[in-house]
C-alpha positions in Angstrom: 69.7 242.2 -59.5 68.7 239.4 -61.4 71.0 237.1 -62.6 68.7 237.2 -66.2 68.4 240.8 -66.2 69.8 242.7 -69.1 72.9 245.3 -68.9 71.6 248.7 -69.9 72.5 249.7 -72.8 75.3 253.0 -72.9 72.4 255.1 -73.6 70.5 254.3 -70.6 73.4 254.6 -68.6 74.3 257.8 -70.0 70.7 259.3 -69.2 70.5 257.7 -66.2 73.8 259.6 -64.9 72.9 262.5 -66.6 69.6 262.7 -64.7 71.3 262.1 -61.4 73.9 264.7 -62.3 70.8 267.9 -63.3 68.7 266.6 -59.9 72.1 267.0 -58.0 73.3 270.5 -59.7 69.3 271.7 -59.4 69.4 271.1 -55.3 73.0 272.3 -55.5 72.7 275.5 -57.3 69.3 276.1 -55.4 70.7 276.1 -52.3 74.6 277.5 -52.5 73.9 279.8 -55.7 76.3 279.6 -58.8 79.3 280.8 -57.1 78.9 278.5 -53.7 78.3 275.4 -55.7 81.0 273.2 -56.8 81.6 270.6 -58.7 82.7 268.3 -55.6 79.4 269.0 -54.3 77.1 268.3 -57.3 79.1 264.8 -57.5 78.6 264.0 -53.7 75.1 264.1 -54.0 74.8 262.3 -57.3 76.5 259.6 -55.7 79.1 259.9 -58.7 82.8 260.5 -59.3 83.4 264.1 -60.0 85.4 262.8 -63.1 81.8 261.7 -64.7 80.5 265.9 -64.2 83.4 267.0 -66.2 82.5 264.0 -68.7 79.3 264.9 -69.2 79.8 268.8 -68.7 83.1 270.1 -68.9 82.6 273.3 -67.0 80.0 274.4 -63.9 79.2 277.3 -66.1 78.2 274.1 -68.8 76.0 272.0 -66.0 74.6 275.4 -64.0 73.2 276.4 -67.9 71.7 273.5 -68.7 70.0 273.2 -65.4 68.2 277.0 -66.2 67.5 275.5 -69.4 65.9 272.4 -68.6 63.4 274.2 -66.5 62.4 277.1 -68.8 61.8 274.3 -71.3 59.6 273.0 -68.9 57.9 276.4 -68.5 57.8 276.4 -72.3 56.4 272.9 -72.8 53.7 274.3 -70.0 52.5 277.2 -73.0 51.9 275.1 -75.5 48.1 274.8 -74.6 48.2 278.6 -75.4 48.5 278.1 -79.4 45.8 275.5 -79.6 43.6 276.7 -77.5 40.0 278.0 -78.3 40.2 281.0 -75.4 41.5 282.1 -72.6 39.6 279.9 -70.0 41.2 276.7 -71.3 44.7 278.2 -72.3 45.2 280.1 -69.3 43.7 277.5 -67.3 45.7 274.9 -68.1 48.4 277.0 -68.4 48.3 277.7 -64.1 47.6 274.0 -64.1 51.0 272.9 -66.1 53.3 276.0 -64.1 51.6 274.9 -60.8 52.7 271.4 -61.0 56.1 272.3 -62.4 56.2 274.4 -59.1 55.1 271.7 -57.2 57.4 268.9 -58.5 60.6 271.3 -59.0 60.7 273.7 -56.5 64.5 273.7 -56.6 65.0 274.4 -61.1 62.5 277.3 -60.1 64.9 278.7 -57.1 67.9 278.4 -59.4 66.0 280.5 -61.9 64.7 283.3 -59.7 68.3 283.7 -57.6 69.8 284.8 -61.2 67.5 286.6 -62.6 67.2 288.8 -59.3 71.6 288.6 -59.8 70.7 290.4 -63.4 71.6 286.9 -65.2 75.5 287.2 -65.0 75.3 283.6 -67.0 72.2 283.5 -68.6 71.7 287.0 -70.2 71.9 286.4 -73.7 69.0 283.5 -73.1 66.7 285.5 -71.6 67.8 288.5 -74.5 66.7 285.4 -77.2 64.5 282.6 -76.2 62.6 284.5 -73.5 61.6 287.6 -75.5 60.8 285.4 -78.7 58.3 282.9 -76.5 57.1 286.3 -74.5 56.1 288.3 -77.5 54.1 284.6 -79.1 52.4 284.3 -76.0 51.2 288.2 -76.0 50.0 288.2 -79.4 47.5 285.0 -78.6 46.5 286.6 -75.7 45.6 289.7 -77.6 44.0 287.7 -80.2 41.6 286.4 -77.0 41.2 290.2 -76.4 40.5 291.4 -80.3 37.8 288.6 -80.2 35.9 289.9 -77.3 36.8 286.5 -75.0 38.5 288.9 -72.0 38.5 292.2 -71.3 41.5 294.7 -72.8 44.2 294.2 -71.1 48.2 294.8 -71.3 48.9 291.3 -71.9 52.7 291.3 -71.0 51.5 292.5 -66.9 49.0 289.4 -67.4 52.0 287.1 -68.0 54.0 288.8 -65.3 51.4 288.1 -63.0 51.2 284.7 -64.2 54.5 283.7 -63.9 54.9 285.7 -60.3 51.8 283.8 -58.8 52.5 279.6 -60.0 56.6 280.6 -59.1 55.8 281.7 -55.2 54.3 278.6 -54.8 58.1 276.8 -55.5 60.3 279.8 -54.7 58.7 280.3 -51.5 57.4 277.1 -50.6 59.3 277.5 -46.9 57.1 280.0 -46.4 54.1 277.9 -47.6 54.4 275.2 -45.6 55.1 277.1 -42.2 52.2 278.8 -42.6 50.9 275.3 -43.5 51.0 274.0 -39.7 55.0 273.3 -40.9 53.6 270.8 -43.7 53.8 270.5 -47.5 50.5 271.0 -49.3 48.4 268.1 -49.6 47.4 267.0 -52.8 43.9 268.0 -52.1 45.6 271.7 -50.9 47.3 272.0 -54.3 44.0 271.5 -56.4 42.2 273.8 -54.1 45.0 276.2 -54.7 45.2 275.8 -58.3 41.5 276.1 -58.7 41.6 279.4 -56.3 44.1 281.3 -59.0 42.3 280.1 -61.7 39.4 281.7 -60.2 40.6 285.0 -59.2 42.9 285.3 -62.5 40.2 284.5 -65.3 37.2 286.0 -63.3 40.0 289.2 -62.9 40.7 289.6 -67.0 37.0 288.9 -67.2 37.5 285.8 -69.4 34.8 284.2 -71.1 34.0 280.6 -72.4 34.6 279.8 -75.6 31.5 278.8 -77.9 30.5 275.7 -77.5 32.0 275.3 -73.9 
C-alpha cells in the first residue's frame, strides 16, 4: 500500500469486516445449514478472528438472521418497480429482471432462504409471520389493481407471485443443476438475458398482460 494512502476510517473498517463476515456466513449457512455451521467456520473463511463474529454478532442465531434478512431486503428492494409502475408489463418485467439478477449474483443468500423455509423457519418464523405477509398482501393489491383496470387477465394474484418467486429462485437454488445441464458451465451472460427474456415472455404473455397506454 502506498506510503500516502489514507487509513480507513473505523467506519470503513467496520463495513468492510462486516461484509466479509455476511459473504462468509451466506456460503457457510448455504452449504452446512444453520445447525452445521459454526462460528469457527464463518471466521475461517472471512479470513478473520472468530473474536471479530462475536463483536459484530454476538450469537450464530444473530449473524444466520441477518444473513435471511439481507437477502429478502434485496427481494424487497427488487418490488419497488411494482408501486410506480404504469402496468404489469414494466412492473412484472422488471420485477423477473431485478429477482433474476439477485439469483444470479447471490445464489448462496437464496439457498440459505429456501433450506429454512422448507425446515418450517425454526428461526425466522415470526419474519415471515410480519414482514413477508405485509409486503405479500401490497404486492397483491397492485397486481389486482392491474387486473381491475383491464391490463391482464383475472387472476389469483397471490399463485402469480408464487410462481414468480418459484421461477427467478430455481435459477440460484438449483443452479447445480443449471449448469450440468449447461455442458457443466455457468450461464453466459448472453444465456442469462435469453433466459430472463424467455420468462418474461411466457409469464406476461401467460396472465395476458397488456401495454400500458402510451407504451
Amino acid at each position: 500500500m502506498s506510503s500516502n494512502a489514507r487509513p480507513l476510517s473505523k467506519k470503513k473498517i467496520r463495513q468492510e469486516n462486516e461484509r466479509l463476515i455476511l459473504d462468509a456466513a451466506e456460503k457457510v449457512f448455504a452449504e452446512a445449514g444453520f445447525g452445521g455451521a459454526t462460528m469457527q467456520l464463518i471466521a475461517d473463511l472471512a479470513g478473520l478472528p472468530k473474536a471479530n463474529l462475536h463483536y459484530y454478532f454476538p450469537t450464530k442465531e444473530s449473524l444466520y438472521r441477518q444473513v435471511v434478512q439481507t437477502i429478502f431486503q434485496d427481494w424487497l428492494k427488487a418490488a419497488d418497480i411494482f408501486d410506480a409502475a404504469p402496468g404489469p408489463v414494466e412492473g412484472i418485467g422488471a420485477y423477473i429482471d431485478a429477482k433474476m439478477e439477485i439469483s444470479r449474483r447471490h445464489p448462496a443468500g437464496s439457498k440459505v432462504w429456501a433450506s429454512e423455509v422448507m425446515h418450517r423457519a425454526p428461526v425466522i418464523q415470526d419474519y415471515l409471520e410480519t414482514t413477508l405477509v405485509e409486503w405479500t398482501e401490497d404486492r397483491m393489491q397492485v397486481i389486482q389493481r392491474w387486473i381491475d383496470a383491464g391490463q391482464m387477465d383475472p387472476i389469483d394474484p397471490r399463485y402469480l407471485l408464487y410462481m414468480l418467486w418459484a421461477t427467478t429462485q430455481h435459477y440460484a437454488d438449483f443452479g447445480h443443476q443449471i449448469e450440468t445441464l449447461n455442458d457443466g458451465k455457468p450461464l453466459s451472460n448472453e444465456q442469462w438475458e435469453d433466459a430472463k427474456n424467455s420468462v418474461k415472455a411466457i409469464i406476461l404473455k401467460g396472465v395476458g398482460a397488456r401495454p400500458s397506454k402510451g407504451t
